[in-house]
C-alpha positions as CSV (number, residue, x, y, z in Angstrom):
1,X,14.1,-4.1,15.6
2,X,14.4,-0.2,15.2
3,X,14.3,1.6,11.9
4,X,16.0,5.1,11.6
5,X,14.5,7.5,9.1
6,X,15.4,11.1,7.5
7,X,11.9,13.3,7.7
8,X,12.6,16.3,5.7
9,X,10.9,19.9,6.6
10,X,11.8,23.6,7.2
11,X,13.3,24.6,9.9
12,X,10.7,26.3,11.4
13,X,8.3,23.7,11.0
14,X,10.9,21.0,12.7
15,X,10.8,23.5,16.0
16,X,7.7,23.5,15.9
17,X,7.3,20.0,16.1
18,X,10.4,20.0,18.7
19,X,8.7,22.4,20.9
20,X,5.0,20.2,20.5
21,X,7.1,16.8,21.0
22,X,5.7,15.7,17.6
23,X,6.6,14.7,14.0
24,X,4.6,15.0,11.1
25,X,5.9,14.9,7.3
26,X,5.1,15.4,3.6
27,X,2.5,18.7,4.9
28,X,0.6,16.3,7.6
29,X,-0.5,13.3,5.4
30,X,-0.8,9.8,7.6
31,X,0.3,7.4,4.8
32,X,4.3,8.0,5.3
33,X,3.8,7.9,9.2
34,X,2.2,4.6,9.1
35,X,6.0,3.1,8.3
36,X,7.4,4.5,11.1
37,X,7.1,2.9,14.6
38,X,7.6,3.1,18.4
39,X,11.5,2.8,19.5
40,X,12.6,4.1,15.4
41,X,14.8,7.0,15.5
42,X,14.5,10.1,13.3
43,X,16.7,13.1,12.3
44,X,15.1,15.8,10.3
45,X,16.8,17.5,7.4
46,X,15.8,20.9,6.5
47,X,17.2,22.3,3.3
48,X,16.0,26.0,4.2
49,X,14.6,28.0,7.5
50,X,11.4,28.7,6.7
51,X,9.2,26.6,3.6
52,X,9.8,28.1,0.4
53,X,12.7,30.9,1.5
54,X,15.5,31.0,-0.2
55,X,18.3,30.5,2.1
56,X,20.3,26.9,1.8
57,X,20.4,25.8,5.4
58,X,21.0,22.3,4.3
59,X,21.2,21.0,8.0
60,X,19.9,18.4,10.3
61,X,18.2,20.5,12.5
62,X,15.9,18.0,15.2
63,X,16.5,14.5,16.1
64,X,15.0,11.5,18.4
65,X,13.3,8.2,19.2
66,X,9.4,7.5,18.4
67,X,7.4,7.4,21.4
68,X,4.6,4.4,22.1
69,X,1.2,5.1,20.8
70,X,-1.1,5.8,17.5
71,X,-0.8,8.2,14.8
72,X,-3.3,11.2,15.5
73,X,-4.0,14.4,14.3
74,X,-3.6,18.0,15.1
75,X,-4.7,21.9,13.9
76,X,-2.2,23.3,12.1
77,X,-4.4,27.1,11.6
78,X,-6.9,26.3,9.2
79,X,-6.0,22.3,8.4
80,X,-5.2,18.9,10.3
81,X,-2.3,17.3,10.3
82,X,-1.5,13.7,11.2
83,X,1.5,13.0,14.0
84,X,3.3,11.0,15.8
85,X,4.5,12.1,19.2
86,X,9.2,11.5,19.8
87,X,11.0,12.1,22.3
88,X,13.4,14.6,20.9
89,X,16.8,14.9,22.2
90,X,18.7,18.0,23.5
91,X,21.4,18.9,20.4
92,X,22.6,21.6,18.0
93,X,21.9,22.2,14.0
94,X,24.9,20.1,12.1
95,X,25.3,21.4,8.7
96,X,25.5,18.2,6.1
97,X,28.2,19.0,3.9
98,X,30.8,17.6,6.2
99,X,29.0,14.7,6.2
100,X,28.2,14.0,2.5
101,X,30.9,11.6,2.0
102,X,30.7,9.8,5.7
103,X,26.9,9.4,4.9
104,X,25.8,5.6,3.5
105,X,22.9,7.3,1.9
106,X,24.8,10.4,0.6
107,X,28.7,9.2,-0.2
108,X,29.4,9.2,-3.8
109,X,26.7,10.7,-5.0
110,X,26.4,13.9,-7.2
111,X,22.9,14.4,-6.6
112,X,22.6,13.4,-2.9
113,X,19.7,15.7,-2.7
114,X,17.3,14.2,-4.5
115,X,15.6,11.4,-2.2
116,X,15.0,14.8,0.1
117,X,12.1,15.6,-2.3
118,X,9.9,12.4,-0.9
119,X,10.2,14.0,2.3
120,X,10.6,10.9,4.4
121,X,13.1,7.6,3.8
122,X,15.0,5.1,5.7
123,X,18.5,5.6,6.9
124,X,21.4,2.9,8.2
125,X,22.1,2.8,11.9
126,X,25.5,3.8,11.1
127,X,24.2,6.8,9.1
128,X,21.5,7.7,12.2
129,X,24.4,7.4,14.5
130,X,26.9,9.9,12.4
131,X,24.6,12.7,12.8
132,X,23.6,12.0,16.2
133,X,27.1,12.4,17.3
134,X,27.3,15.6,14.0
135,X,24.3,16.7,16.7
136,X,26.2,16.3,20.1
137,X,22.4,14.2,20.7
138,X,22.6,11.3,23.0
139,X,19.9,8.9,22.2
């Protein structure tokens, strides 16, 4: 049975990863991707554009299924990085606010923000499917 999971990075670094066909979380470590598996879906969150700016982009920004095959590892300029390849889906950024009280994992709560910081966690079907559609992604 499919899991759905929230990975949580920079905007820049989910394009990158959208452009490379590949996820990788909490900067590259292999522990968090081990819980993830072939068929799971996952949206990315990134709460800025680029890591450590300012701006509050706060949008879901990158989202798809995880393809077949093992965790490897890649050159990120002077450091490796362990991945998993996805199939990511054509869609558009979807801000979150609208969604905070629609949102299993977010409704209700004051400070929604604060599972972001482990940089990965598991989502509801219902709450994977709600920013799909936020997306306009088919999956």
């Amino acid at each position: 049975m499919s899991k759905y999971w929230i990975a949580v990075a920079s905007a820049e670094h989910t394009r990158r990863g959208g452009t490379g066909g590949f996820m990788q979380v909490n900067h590259g470590k292999a522990a968090p991707l081990r819980r993830i598996h072939p068929g799971d879906g996952v949206a990315y969150y990134s709460p800025t554009t680029i890591l450590g700016g300012k701006d509050r982009l706060q949008a879901f920004t990158l989202i798809g299924r995880v393809r077949p095959g093992d965790i490897y590892t890649g050159e990120m300029g002077d450091w490796i990085a362990h991945r998993r390849d996805v199939d990511w889906a054509p869609s558009t950024d979807a801000p979150i606010v609208p969604l905070l009280e629609q949102l299993e994992f977010t409704a209700g709560k004051a400070n929604w923000g604060y599972q972001m910081r482990f940089g990965l966690f598991e989502i509801s079907a219902h709450d994977f499917q709600l920013v799909a559609e936020a997306m306009g992604a088919v999956l």
